[in-house]
N, C-alpha and C positions, 0 to 999 in steps of 0.2 A: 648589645646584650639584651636578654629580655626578662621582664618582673610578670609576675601570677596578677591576672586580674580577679573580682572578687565574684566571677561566675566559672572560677577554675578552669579560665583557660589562659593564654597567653598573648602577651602584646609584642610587636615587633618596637624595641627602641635600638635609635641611631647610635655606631658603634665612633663616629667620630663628634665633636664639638658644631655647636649652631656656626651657620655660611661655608662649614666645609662638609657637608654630609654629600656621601657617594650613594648612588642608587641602590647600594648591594643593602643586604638586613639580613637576621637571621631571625626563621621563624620556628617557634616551638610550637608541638602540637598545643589544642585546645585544652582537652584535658590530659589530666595527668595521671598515670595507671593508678589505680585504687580509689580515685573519687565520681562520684555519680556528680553528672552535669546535673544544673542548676537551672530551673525551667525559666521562662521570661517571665511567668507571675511570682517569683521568689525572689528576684533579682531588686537590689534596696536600687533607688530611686536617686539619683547623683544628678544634679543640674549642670546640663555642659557648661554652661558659662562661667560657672563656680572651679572649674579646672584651672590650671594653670597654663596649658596650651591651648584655649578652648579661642573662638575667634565669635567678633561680634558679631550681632546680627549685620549690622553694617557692610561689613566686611563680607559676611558670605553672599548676602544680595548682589553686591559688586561684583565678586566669583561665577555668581549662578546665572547673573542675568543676562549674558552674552546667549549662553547656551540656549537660557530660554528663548530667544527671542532669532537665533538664527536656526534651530531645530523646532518649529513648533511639533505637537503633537499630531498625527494625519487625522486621528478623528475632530480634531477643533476645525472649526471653522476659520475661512481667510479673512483678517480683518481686513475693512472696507478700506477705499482707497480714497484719499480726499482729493480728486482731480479735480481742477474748476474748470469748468464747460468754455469752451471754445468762444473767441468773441473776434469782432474784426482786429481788434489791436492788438491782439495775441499770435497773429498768423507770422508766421516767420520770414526770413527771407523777399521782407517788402520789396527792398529795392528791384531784384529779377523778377519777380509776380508782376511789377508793375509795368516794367520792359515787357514781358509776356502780352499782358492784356491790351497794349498800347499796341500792338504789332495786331491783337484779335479785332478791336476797335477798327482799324483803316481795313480790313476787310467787308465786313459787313455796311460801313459807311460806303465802298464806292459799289457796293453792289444796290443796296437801296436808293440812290440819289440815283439811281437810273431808273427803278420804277415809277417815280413820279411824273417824267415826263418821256417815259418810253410810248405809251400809245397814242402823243403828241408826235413824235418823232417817227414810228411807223408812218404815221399820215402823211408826213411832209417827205416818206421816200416816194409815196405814189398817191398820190389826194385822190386819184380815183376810184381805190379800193373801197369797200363795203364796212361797216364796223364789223359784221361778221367774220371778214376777211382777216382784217385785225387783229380780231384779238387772238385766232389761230395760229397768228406769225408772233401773237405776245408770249402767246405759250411756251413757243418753238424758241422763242429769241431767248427766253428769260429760262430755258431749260439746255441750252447748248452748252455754257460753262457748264453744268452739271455731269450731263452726258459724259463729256471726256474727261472729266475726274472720277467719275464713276470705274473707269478701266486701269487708271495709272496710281488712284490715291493705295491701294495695297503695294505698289509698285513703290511707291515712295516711302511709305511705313516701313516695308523692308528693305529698303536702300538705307533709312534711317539708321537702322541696329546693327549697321556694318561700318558707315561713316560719320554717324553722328545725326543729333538730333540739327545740332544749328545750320551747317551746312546747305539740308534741306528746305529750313525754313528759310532763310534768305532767299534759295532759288525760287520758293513758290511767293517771296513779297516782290521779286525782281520782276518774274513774269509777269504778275498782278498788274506792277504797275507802267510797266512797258504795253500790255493791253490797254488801260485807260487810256495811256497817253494816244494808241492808234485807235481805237473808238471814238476817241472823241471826232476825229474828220472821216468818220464814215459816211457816205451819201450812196448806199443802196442795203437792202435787207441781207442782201446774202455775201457780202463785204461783215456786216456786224454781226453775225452768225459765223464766220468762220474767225472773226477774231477773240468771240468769247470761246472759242472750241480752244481751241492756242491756248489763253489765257488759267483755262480749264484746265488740261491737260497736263499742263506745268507745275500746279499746285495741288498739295496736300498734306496743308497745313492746319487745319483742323485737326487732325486724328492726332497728327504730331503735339500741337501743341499742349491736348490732353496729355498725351505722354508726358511731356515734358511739367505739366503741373503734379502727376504724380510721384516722381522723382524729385521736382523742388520741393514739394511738400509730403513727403513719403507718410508723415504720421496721421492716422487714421481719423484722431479726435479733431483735425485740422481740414482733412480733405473734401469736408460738406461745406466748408466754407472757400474754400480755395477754387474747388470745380464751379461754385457755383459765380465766380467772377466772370468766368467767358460767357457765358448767356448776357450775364447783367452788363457787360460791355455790348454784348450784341444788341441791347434793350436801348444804350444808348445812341450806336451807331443807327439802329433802324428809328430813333429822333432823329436826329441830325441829317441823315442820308437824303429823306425827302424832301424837309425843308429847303438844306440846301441847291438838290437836284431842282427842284419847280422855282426857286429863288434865281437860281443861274441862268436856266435853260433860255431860250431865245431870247439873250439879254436885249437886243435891240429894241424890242418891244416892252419886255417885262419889267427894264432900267433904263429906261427912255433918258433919263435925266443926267444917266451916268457915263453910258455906251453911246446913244443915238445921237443923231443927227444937232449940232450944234448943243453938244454934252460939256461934259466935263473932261472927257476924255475921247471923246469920238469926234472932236473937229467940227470942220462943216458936213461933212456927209456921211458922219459915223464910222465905226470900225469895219473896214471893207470885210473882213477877215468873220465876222462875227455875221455879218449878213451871210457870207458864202455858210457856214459852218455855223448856225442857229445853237446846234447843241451841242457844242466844244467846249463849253465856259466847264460846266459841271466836272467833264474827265480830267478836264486840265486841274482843276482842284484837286480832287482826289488822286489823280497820281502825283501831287507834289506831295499829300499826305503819305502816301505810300513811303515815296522817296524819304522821308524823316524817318518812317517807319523801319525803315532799312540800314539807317545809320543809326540809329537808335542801339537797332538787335546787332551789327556788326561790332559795336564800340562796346556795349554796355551789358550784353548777355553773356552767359555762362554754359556751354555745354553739360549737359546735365547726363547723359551717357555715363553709366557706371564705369565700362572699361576705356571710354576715348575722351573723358573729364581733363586727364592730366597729360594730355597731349597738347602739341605748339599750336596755339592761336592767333592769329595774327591781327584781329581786333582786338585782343582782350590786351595782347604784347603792347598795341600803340597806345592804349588807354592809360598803361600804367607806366610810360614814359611821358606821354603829357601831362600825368597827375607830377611825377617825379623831378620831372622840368620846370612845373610851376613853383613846388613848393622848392627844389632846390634856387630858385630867383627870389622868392619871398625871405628865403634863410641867407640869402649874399645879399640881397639889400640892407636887412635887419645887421645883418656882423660887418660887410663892408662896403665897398664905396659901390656905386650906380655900375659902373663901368663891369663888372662881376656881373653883373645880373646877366649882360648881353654875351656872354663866353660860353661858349659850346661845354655840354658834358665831357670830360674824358674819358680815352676808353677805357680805364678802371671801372669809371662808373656806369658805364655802356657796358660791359662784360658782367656788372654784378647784375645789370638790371635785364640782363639777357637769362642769368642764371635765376634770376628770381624767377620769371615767366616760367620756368620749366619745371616748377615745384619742387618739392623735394625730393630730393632722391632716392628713399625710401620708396614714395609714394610713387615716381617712374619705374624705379626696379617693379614693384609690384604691379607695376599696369603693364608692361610688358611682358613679365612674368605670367598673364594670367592665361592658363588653358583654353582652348577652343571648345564650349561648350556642347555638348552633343545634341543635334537635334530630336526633340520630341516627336513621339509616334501621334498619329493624326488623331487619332481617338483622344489621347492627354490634352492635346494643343483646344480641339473643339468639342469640350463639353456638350454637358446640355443646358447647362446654363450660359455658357457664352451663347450659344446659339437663338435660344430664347430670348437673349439680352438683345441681341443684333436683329430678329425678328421684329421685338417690339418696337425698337430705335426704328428701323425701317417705318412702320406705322406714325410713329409720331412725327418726325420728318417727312411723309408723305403729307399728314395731315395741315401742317404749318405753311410747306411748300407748296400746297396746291389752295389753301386758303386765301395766302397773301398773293400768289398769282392770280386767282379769279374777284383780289379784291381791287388789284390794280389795276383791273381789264373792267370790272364792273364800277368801277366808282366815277371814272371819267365817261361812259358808255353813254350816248343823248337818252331822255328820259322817254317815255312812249307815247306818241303823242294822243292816243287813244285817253279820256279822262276817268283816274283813278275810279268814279265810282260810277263805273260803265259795270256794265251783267258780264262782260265778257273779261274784266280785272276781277280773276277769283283765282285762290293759292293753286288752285290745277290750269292756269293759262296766266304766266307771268311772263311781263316783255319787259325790256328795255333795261336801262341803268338808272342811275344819282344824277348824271351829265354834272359833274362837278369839273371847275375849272382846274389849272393845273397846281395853282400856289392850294389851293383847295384838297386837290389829292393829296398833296403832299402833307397838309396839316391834318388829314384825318387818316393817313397810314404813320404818321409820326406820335398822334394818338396812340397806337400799339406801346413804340416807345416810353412813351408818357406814363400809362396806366401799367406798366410790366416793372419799369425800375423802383418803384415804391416794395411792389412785392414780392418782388428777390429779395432786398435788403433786408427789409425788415418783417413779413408773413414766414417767408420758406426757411430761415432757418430756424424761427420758434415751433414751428410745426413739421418738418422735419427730422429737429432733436427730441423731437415728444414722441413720434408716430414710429418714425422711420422714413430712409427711403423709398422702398415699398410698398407700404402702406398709403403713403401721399398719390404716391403716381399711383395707383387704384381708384383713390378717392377722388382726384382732381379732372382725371382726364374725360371723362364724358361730357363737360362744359364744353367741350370744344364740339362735342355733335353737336347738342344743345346751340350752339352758336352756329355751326352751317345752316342747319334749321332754321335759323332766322333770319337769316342775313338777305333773302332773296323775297319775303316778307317786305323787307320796308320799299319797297317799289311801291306799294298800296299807301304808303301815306301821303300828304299834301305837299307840293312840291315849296315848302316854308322852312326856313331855318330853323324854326324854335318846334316844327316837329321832326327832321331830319336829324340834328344834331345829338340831342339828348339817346334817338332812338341805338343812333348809329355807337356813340358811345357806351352804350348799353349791352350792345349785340358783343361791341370791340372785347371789352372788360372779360363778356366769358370765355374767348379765344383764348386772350393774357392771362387768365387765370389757369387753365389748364395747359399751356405754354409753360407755365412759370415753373411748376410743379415735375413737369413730362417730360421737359427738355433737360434740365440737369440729372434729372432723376436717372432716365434711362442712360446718360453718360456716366453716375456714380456705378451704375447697376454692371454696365460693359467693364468700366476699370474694377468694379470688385471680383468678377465673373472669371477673370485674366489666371489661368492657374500657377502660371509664373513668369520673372519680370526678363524671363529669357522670350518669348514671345507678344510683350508687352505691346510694340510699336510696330506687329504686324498685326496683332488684333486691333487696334486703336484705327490702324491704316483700314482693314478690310471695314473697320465701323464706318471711317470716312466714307469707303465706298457705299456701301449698305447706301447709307446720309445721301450720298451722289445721283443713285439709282433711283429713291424717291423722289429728291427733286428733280430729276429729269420725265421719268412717267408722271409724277403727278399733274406739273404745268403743261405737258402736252395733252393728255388728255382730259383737265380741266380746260385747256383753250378750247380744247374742240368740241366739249359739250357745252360749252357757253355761247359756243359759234353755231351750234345747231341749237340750241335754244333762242337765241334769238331770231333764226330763223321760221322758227315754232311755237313762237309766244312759250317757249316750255324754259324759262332762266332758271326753275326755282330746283331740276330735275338733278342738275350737276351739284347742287348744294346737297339736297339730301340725298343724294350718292354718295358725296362725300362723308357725312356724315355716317351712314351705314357702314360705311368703310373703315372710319375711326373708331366705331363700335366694334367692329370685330378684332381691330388691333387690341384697345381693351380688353378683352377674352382673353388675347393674350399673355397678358402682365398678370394673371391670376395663377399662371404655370410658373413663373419663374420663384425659384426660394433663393432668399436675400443673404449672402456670405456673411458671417456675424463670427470667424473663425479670425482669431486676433493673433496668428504664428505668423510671424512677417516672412517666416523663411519655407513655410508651407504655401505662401501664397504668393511669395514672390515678392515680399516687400511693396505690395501695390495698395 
């Protein structure tokens, strides 16, 4: 029924008792014929809460404040978000990042322990050669793996996105390290040029493995610290690489005490095997690291492939049968006698743990379930920022590639024996090298090392989360002209340690500085550029190649300006070459605009 309110109009009241009222109401008009409504400045003043159905304030906050707060208004502003800022111990998915990097590690390690005593080892294919001679075959030698990964690394990237990310990478740690193992008894130059061609050819694991850091670590706030671990493993393998290359390398000589002739190990007339084959020690290391390297990712990795994740693994299957075998021994020791520990699984439990491997069921109906995505029109797939991304990359791996090839061709190079301060030692007529020994090269291309892992860890990502990506790789990369520039300079100093070193260091630190900055950068810049994660591991792969194609033109044509330079007194001509070269990569990086678009499913989840 309904009662007159006291602005003559009508209120709808419940026709049944409180807890059983039904939706229905009857409503009466407002007014009622013959009275004149009643304005809202005449109407007496009644305090709701003085009602008898009135509801507290309490009470309607609780009502109203859902609303408020899951409907805001559109013209209010978004309130801010309290994210706290990315740190190393916040990165996720330790465990597989760390299998990832440990597999990036033994790459870089056996490729650098070869440049330490590689232009030792040219020497001893034919001692009668020229240093000029040399270091044109260092070029060649140290750009051969490139070359042929240059042509298959796309090749692989998209073999990737059909069978998987791991598959791949085992093949290129298998070949890797089946090349060591055969370089190391190489005894002619064109024997070890066609086995880094092989070696080369095989792998293309780079690009992949960037794939596969964006997939582990898909979240954005995270991936400036996750990308930036594979340089910083590379920072370490290019320590250790040299080191141990010039520490190994013609042990009979080098470890006289350990290998030679009434050693420790060498008998009375030493390791026959090590005198035939001077420079076997170093491969044979690095391909047993390899070999760890590959049990490692076979046991311990995770396919990270969106639609081939929850497909059968046969690493990942034995891993969780030996986890299952142990702890079921540890649990029949603990409940009963010795004799239990040594009993084979049953095949219950062999069937459950068959059926674990295969995930859930769910999660296979929908991985099999899932449509054949339709390929991208060429123009979608290649941007113009992926293009610009891959151009600059090119640039920056030329730069690095042809730096550290003409640094390991010039540091061992004899010194000139013309004296520094002759009329004819002037920055337009520069001859000769460092003529540093081998354990020597090794500790001042280990230097790179040295002075690069401080500043990954701890410079690039406090100035990176301040600047950005883009901004740093602008800022940073011209240290690296800066540093060709100089590098052909300290041939003019006194042939002293206490002016060599500091100098050399000095030159070293602005390469690493702009390294530091260039090299992850232009990798964040590729994977942000990617326009979706259906094309992911074929741009990663064409990046690799890009990456390939530098280092193969660079060290070749750095060998052989530094081979005509020293034929020319002119060393200093290939340096700022290069460096003009770097400069214009730089021009570069000023075209490219920085993806800052946070839709994971606009950009493909990358």
């Amino acid at each position: 029924m309904a009662r007159s309110t006291l602005d003559g109009g009508a209120e709808t009241v419940p026709l049944m008792p409180s807890g059983q009222q039904s939706e229905a109401s009857i409503s009466i008009p407002q007014t009622l014929p013959g009275e004149a409504k009643m304005s809202a400045d005449d109407r007496p003043y009644i305090n709701p809460e003085n009602t008898p159905h009135a509801r507290s304030s309490t009470e309607r906050e609780e009502e109203e404040a859902p609303l408020v707060q899951g409907f805001p208004h559109p013209s209010s502003p978004a309130a801010p978000t309290s994210q706290k800022p990315a740190s190393w111990a916040s990165l996720p998915q330790k465990g597989q990042l760390a299998i990832l990097i440990f597999a990036r590690f033994s790459e870089p390690l056996a490729q650098t322990s070869l440049m330490a005593y590689m232009f030792y080892q040219l020497r001893w294919f034919d001692p009668a050669l020229p240093d000029s001679t040399i270091s044109w075959q260092a070029g060649i030698l140290q750009a051969s793996f490139s070359a042929t990964q240059c042509f298959t690394a796309a090749l692989w990237g998209k073999a990737a996105d059909h069978v998987g990310r791991k598959p791949i990478v085992l093949l290129g740690l298998t070949s890797l390290c089946l090349s060591c193992f055969v370089y190391a008894f190489s005894t002619s130059f064109l024997f070890a040029v066609l086995v880094r061609c092989a070696g080369g050819a095989m792998n293309g694991n780079v690009g992949l493995m960037r794939t596969m850091i964006s997939e582990i670590v898909p979240d954005k706030q995270y991936q400036s610290r996750a990308f930036l671990l594979l340089p910083t493993f590379l920072n370490i393998g290019a320590i250790l690489g040299p080191i141990i290359g010039g520490f190994l390398a013609d042990p009979i000589h080098n470890l006289t005490r350990v290998f030679g002739p009434h050693s420790l190990f060498g008998g009375a007339d030493g390791l026959l095997w090590m005198e035939r084959w001077p420079f076997a020690l170093p491969g044979l290391f690095t391909g047993t690291v390899l070999l760890f390297a590959i049990l490692l990712v076979f046991l311990g990795l995770d396919e990270t492939h969106e639609h081939i994740k929850h497909e059968h693994d046969r690493g990942r299957k034995f891993t969780r049968y030996l986890r299952k075998r142990m702890s079921f021994r540890r649990t029949s020791t603990k409940e009963t006698s010795v004799e239990c520990e040594l009993e084979p699984l049953n095949a219950e439990a062999t069937e459950d743990l068959q059926a674990t491997d295969k995930g859930p069921p769910d999660a296979i109906e929908g991985a099999s379930a899932q449509p054949e995505l339709p390929n991208l029109s060429f123009r979608r797939t290649w941007t113009r920022n992926v293009l610009l991304s891959l151009l600059s990359h090119f640039f920056v791996i030329f730069n690095i590639a042809t730096f550290n090839s003409l640094l390991y061709t010039f540091l061992p190079t004899p010194r000139s024996p013309q004296p520094t301060d002759s009329p004819e030692s002037t920055a337009s007529h520069l001859t000769g090298g460092l003529g540093l020994s081998e354990s020597n090269v090794g500790l001042a291309t280990s230097l790179i090392g040295f002075l690069g892992f401080p500043l990954q860890l701890l410079l690039y990502p406090v100035l990176q989360s301040r600047y950005g990506t883009l901004k740093c790789y602008q800022i940073f990369l011209p240290f690296a002209a800066l540093a060709a520039f100089l590098v052909p300079m300290l041939v003019l100093l006194p042939n002293h340690p206490w002016a060599i070193w500091p100098s050399l260091a000095t030159v070293l630190a602005f390469e690493v500085l702009a390294s530091t900055f260039a090299l992850p950068g232009s990798i964040i810049l590729i994977n942000e550029s990617v326009p979706t994660a259906q094309v992911k591991g074929l741009i990663h792969g064409v990046g690799q190649s890009v990456a390939s194609a530098a280092k193969t033109v660079g060290p070749i044509l750095g060998g052989w300006g530094l081979s005509v330079g020293l034929q020319r007194n002119a060393v200093g001509t290939v340096w700022w070459t290069l460096g003009a070269v770097t400069l214009v990569g730089w021009s570069c990086a000023w075209a490219i605009r920085e993806e800052k678009e946070a839709d994971g499913e606009e950009k493909g989840n990358v």
